[in-house]
C-alpha positions in Angstrom: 70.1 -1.9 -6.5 68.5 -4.2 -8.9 66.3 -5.2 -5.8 64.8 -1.4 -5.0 64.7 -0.9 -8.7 62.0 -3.9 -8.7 60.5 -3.1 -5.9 59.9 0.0 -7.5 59.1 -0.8 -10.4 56.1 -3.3 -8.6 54.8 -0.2 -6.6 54.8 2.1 -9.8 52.4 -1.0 -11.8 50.4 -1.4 -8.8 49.5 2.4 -8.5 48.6 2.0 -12.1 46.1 -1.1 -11.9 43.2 0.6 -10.4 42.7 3.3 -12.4 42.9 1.2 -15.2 40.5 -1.4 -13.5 38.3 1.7 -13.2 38.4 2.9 -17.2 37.3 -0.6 -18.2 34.9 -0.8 -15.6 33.6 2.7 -16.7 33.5 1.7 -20.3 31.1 -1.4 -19.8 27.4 -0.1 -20.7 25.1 0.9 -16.9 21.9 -0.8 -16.7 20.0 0.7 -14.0 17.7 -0.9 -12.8 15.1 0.3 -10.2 12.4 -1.7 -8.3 9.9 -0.7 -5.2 10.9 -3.7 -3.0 14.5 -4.1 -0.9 17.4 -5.6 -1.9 17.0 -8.8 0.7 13.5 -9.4 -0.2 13.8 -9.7 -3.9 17.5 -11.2 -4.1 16.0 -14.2 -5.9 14.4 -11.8 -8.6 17.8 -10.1 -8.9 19.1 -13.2 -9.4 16.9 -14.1 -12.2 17.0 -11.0 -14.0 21.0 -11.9 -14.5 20.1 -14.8 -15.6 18.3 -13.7 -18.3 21.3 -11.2 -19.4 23.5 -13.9 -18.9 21.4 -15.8 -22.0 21.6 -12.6 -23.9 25.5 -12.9 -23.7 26.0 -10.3 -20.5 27.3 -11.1 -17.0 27.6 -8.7 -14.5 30.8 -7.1 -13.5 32.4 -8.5 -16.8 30.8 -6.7 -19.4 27.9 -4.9 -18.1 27.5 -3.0 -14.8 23.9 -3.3 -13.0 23.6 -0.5 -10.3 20.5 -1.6 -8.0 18.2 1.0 -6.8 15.6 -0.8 -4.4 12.5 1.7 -3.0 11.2 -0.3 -0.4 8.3 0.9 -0.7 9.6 4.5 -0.8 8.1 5.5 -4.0 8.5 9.6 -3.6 12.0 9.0 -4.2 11.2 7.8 -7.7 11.4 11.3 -9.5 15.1 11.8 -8.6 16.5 8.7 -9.1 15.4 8.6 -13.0 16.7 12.0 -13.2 20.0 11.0 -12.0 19.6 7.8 -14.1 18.6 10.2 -17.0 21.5 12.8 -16.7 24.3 10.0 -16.6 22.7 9.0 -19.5 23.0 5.1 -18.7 22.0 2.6 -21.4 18.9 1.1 -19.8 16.6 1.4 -17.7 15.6 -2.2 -16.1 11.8 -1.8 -14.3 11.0 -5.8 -13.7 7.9 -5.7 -11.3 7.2 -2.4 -11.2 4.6 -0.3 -13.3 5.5 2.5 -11.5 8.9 3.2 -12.1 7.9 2.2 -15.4 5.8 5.3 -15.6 8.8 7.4 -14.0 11.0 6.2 -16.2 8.7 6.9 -19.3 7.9 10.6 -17.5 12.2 11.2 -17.2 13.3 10.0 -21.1 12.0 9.6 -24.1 15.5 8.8 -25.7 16.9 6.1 -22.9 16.2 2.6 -23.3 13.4 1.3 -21.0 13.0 -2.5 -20.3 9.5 -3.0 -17.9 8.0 -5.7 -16.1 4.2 -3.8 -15.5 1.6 -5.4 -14.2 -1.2 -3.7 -15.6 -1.7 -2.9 -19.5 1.1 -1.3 -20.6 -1.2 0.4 -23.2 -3.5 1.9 -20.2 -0.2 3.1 -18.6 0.8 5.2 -21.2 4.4 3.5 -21.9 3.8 1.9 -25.2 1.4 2.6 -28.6 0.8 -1.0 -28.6 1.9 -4.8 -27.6 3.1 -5.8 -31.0 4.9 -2.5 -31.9 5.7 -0.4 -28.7 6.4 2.5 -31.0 8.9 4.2 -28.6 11.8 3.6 -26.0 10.0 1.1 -23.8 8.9 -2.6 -24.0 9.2 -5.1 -22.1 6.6 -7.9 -20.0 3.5 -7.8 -18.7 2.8 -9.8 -15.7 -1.1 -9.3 -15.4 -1.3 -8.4 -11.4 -4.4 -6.6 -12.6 -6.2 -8.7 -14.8 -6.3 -11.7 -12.4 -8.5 -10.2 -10.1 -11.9 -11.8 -10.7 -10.0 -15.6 -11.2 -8.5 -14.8 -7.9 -11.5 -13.9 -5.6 -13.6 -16.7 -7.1 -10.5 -19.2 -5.7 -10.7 -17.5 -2.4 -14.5 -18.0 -3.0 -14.3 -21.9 -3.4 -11.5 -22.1 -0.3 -14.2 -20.0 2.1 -17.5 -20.7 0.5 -19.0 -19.3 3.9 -17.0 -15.6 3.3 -19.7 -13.4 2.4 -17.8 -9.6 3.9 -14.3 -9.7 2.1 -12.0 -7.0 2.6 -10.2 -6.0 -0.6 -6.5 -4.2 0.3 -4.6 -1.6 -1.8 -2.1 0.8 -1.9 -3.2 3.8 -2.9 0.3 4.9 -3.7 0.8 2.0 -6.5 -1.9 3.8 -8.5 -2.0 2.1 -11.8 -2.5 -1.6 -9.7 -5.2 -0.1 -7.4 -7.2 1.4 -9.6 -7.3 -1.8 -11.7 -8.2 -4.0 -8.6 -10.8 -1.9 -7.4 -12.1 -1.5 -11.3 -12.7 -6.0 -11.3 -13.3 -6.5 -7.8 -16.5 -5.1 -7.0 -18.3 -6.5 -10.6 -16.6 -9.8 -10.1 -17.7 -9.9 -6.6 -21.2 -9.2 -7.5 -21.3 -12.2 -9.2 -19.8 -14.8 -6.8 -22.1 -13.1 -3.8 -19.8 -11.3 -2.0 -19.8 -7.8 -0.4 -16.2 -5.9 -0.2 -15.4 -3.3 1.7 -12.5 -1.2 0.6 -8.9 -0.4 2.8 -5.8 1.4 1.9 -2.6 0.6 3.7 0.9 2.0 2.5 3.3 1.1 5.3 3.8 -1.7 7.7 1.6 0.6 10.4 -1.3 0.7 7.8 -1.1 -2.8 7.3 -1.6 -3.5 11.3 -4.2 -0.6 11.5 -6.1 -2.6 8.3 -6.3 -5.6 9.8 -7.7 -3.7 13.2 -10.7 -2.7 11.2 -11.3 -6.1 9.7 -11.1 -7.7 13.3 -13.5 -4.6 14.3 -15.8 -4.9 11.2 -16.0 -8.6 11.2 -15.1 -9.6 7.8 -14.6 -13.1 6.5 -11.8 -12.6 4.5 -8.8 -10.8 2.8 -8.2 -9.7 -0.9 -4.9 -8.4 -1.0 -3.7 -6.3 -4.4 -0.6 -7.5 -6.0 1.9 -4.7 -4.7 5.6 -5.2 -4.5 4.9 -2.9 -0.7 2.3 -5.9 0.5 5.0 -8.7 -1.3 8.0 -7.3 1.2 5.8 -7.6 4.1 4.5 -11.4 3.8 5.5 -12.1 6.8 3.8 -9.8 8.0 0.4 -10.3 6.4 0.9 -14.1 7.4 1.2 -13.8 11.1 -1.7 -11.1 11.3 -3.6 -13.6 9.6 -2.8 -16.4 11.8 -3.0 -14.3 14.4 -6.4 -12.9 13.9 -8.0 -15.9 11.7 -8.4 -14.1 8.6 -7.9 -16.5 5.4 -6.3 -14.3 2.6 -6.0 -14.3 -1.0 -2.5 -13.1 -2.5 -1.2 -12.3 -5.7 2.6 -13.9 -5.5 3.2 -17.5 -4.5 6.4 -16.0 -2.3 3.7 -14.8 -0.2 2.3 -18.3 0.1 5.6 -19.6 0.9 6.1 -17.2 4.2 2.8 -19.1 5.0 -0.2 -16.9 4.2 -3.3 -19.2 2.5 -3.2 -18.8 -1.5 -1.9 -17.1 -4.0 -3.0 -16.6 -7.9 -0.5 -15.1 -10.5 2.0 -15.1 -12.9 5.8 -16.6 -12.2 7.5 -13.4 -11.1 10.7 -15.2 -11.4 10.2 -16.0 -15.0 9.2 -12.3 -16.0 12.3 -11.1 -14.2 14.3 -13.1 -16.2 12.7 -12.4 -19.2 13.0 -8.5 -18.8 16.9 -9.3 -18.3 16.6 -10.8 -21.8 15.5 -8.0 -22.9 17.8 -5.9 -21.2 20.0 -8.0 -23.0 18.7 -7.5 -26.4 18.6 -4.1 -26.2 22.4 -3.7 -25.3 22.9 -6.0 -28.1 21.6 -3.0 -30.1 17.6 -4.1 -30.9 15.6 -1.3 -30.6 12.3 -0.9 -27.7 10.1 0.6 -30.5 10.4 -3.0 -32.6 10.4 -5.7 -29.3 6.8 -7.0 -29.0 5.6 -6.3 -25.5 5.4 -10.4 -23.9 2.4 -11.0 -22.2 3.3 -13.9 -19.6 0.9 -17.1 -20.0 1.8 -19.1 -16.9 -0.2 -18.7 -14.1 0.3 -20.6 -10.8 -2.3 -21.2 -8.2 -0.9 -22.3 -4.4 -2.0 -23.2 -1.5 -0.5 -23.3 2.2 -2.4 -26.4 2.9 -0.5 -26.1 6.8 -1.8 -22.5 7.1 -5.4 -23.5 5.7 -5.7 -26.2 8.8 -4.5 -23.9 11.0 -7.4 -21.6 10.1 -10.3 -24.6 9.9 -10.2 -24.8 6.7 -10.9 -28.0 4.6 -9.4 -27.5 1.6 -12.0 -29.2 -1.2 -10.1 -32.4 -2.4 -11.5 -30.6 -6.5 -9.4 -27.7 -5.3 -6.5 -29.4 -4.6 -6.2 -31.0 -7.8 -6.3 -27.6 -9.1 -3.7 -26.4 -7.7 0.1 -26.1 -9.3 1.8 -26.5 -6.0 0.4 -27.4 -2.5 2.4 -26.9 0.7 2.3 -28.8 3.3 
């Protein structure tokens, strides 16, 4: 008797765990956050974006819930996940990498929490009144995809001194980063030399149809925009390149290390992490309108000195010693 009565009495506490597994799990403050590339190709950024909430005291699944929503590239969808985001009320909104669902996010709530990662002025963009006092429910980090542009064609420049015809590649769907590309590129351009013709590509087909025309057109070489779209298809970009001989200038040096030529930009990783602080911060109770906007100093120039001989290239020995990682 004493036996059943325990066995009961185990059955009754284990129909009672869950549910209350599921109040405490419900009671630990949502972040979501929302990005344009897939899960798989930005797992390290996820990973460093916990890192940074795990400085600020938070660790996932123990006293703060992260729900992922990854785009891939699918940024129409944008609009409805913030209003879902919005009507469950969640306590932030997490946009590393993404000035766009920065600008959703801004366009969905003016009450929620917004923690960014933009890579164009955050001013221009309409999500803050200014770096040092936001004034609102967003801040976070600019990464300056945008404002690297002329640095970034002249080191294509000194790789390819021959390249006179460069094609310059955006995605017209990633507005705010296009239309700060192709507002440097042509002025900066003018002044190393160079003539740029203009292509738009916003899916993997469009990619592969780009690189048609610059096979068809004869140009020397690649400028490709810093989009999160163009960063998730690397692999991509590299083995067109290879394929077809085009040397290419990238923004991320993950794009460099799935072997296309060079890259100039920030350390994605590190601004990922430093939005998580932010996160952080903000569940901590400090308010978006008083957290400076960061602007992110550290800029690392690559090269794929293995993809450059496989092209012809002779990497100038000045170059080299420029660069913050080579390799081989």
């Amino acid at each position: 008797m004493r036996r059943r009565e325990f066995i009961t009495l185990l059955g009754g506490a284990a129909v009672a765990w869950p549910p209350a597994a599921r109040a405490q799990q419900s009671a630990m403050p949502v972040v979501g956050l929302v990005n344009g590339r897939s899960a798989e190709d930005a797992a390290r950024n996820a990973a460093a974006f916990r890192m940074g909430l795990r400085e600020t005291g938070y660790v996932e699944s123990q006293n703060v819930t992260v729900e992922y929503h990854w785009m891939e590239g699918q940024y129409q969808r944008l609009p409805a996940v913030m209003a879902d985001l919005v009507r469950r009320r969640v306590a932030v909104i997490a946009t590393p990498g993404f000035s766009l669902g920065a600008q959703a996010a801004k366009a969905a709530t003016t009450t929620i929490p917004i923690a960014f990662g933009a890579g164009d002025d955050p001013v221009k963009l309409g999500l803050i009144a200014s770096l040092a006092r936001p004034g609102g429910n967003a801040t976070g980090i600019n990464f300056f995809t945008a404002e690297v542009v002329a640095k970034r064609l002249g080191l294509l420049h000194d790789l390819v001194p021959k390249a006179v015809r460069i094609a310059v590649l955006v995605n017209p769907d990633q507005k705010a980063i296009s239309e700060a590309t192709l507002r440097d590129a042509p002025d900066a351009a003018r002044a190393l030399g160079l003539q740029i013709a203009v292509l738009n590509a916003s899916s993997s087909r469009e990619i592969g149809a780009a690189f048609a025309t610059m096979v068809r057109e004869q140009m020397d070489a690649l400028f490709v925009a810093g989009d999160g779209l163009f960063l998730s298809r690397r692999v991509q970009f590299a083995t067109l390149a290879a394929r077809h001989g085009i040397p290419a200038a990238h923004n991320f040096r993950e794009e460099v290390e799935a072997g296309c030529l060079m890259s100039y930009g920030t350390n994605t990783l590190d601004g990922w992490r430093h939005v998580g602080i932010y996160t952080g911060q903000i569940l901590k109770g400090a308010k978006p309108a008083d957290l400076p906007v960061m602007q992110l100093t550290k800029f690392e120039f690559v090269i794929n000195l293995q993809t450059a001989r496989a092209l012809g290239l002779e990497v100038p020995p000045t170059l080299l010693a420029r660069a913050d990682e080579v390799i081989e």
